[in-house]
C-alpha positions, 0 to 999 in steps of 0.5 A: 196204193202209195202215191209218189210226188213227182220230183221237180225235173230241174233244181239247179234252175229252180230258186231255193225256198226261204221258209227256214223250218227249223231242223234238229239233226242227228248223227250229223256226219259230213252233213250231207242229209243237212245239206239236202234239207237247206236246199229246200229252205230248211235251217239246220239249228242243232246237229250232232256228231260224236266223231271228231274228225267229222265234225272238222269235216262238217264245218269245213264243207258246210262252212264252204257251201254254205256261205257262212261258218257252221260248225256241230252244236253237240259233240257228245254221244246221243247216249250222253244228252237228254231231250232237256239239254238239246232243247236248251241248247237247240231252242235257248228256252223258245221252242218254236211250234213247228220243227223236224228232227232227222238222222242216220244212225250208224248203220254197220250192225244193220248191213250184210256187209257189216257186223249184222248183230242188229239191235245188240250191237253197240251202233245198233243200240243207238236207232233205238236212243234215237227214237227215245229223243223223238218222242222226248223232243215231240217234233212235227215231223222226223226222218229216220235213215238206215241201210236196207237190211235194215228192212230186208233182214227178219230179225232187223225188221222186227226190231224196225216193227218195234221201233214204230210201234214205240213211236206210234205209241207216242201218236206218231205216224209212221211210214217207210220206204226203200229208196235207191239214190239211182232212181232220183237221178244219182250216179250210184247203185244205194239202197236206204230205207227213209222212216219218214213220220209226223205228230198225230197233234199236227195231222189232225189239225190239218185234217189229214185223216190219218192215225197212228197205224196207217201205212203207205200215206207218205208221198215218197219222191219218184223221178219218172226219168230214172225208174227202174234204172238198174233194168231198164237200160242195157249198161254195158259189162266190162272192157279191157282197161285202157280202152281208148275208144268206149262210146257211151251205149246209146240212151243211156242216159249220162247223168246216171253214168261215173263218166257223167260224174266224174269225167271232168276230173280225169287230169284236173287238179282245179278243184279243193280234194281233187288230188287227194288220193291214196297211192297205187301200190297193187299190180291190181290197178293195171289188170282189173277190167273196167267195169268189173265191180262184182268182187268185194274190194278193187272194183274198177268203174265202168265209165258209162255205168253208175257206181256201186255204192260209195262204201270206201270207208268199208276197206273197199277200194274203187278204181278209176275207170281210165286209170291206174290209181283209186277214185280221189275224194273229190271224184267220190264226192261227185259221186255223191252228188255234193256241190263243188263248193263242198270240201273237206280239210287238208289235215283231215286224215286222208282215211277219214275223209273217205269215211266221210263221204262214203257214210253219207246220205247222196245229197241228190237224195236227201234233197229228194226227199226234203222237198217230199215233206216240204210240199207233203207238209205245206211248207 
């Protein structure tokens, strides 16, 4: 039976490692999967990202949140550079002995939502290059992020099966798991599978008894506060928008709810990304209930309910609880759990910034799980 690792209860009052393991990151977008990683001490020596225009975002909300100018090392196709160029350029010829890669390969051919042409598809394509530099780069450990079809869907399951078996093959061993950002304490219904492995090299010399072909040794994060959310609580249906008078029902808890979020936010402008919106153009936005998320677009959020999942850059659009316009992106990055320092350029196309939260691995999350492999790992 799969043990867990119990999250720490409180990060925002727990100090920050220093231990800086160094991170290769791949398919880097808005860097919040980075992110996640250095707040629990890991140094983020590489990325790469082949979208301009997250790049721009990159640095901007890395640069801001960080402290210090950061920018994407590689812009080119991971298709494009081989593990001798990332090496140099990661390492200037010094690889050091302990380093992790991670990443997120592009998802729509893997999501019911999306194309579902699985490994076929031109983005599906690339998990499989991602693996190819794993095992050409021979890190201690890696994280591979995907959506749940991934795992959920026969055909993309058995590409999955393949892909391990190619990274056992290479003395990798291999776990996996569903993760929902809700249960560890975000405001979001999403579901992401996290491929988690480490070098059969290192393992042994850490007398860890364990070998290519194990299964269920990883121990995933888990917040006993939040498991089994969805159902455990009794989250209100819909109300008739404009409601004035809509308590929040009692034990839910308020972390988990958009109102939690985003409630601040309602009539503030304080905030870098806070008025940046698309205008109301629909009757739409005075009709829909709050809360009535069910239906493919124009989903209105229920204020003492979490989110479904952050996906405006999939021609969703997500109102306001209270009010007749769409969520700003700052509203979307509080969503996504991303700090108030991130932010994202004013002459990045109002679309694009959309797409970039929304691409994104919920910070929350991704911190969640570094920590897993921080203390796993004895780091």
């Amino acid at each position: 039976m799969r043990e867990y690792l119990n999250v720490l209860p409180d990060w925002d009052a727990v100090p920050m490692p220093h231990h800086e393991t160094p991170i290769l990151s791949f398919f880097t977008g808005a860097g919040f999967l980075d992110l996640g990683f250095e707040q629990e001490g890991f140094k983020v020596i590489w990325s790469n990202e082949y979208e301009e225009w997250f790049r721009k975002g990159y640095a901007c909300g890395m640069s801001k949140t960080l402290g210090h100018s950061v920018e994407i090392s590689n812009g080119s196709s991971i298709v494009d550079i081989g593990p001798n160029q990332i090496a140099q350029e990661a390492f200037n010829g010094a690889r050091p002995p302990f380093f992790g890669i991670v990443g997120g390969p592009p998802c729509p051919d893997f999501s019911i939502g999306g194309k579902n042409k699985g490994e076929h598809g031109v983005n599906g394509r690339l998990s499989e290059v991602y693996v190819d530099r794993i095992c050409e780069l021979r890190p201690a450990f890696f994280v591979f992020e995907n959506v749940k079809g991934l795992v959920n869907t026969g055909k993309h399951l058995e590409y999955l099966k393949r892909l391990i078996r190619q990274l056992e093959g290479n003395q990798y061993i291999v776990d996996y798991l569903l993760l929902n950002a809700l249960e560890l304490g975000v405001p979001q219904d999403r579901e992401r599978v996290f491929i988690v492995g480490i070098n059969h090299k290192w393992a042994r010399a850490h007398h860890l008894g364990l070998k290519p072909g194990d299964r269920e040794w990883f121990r995933y994060p888990k917040d006993e506060r939040y498991r089994g959310a969805k159902t455990r609580w009794a989250w209100p249906s819909t109300s008739p928008f404009g409601v004035v008078d809509n308590p929040r029902p009692e034990g839910i808890p308020e972390n988990l709810t958009v109102w939690g979020a985003i409630g601040d936010l309602a009539n503030s402008s304080d905030l870098p990304n806070s008025c940046d919106c698309f205008r109301p153009y629909s009757k739409k936005f005075s009709e829909i209930p709050e809360g009535a998320t069910s239906q493919k677009s124009f989903k209105r959020l229920h204020r003492w309910r979490y989110s479904p999942t952050a996906a405006y850059g999939n021609n969703e659009v997500h109102l306001h609880p209270t009010l007749q316009r769409r969520l700003t992106v700052r509203e979307a990055l509080r969503i996504q759990s991303a700090p108030d320092s991130y932010c994202l350029p004013d002459g990045m196309p109002l679309s694009y910034k959309f797409k970039t939260v929304g691409n994104a691995v919920p910070v929350r999350l991704a911190r969640a799980v570094a920590h897993s492999i921080r203390i796993y790992m004895g780091l």
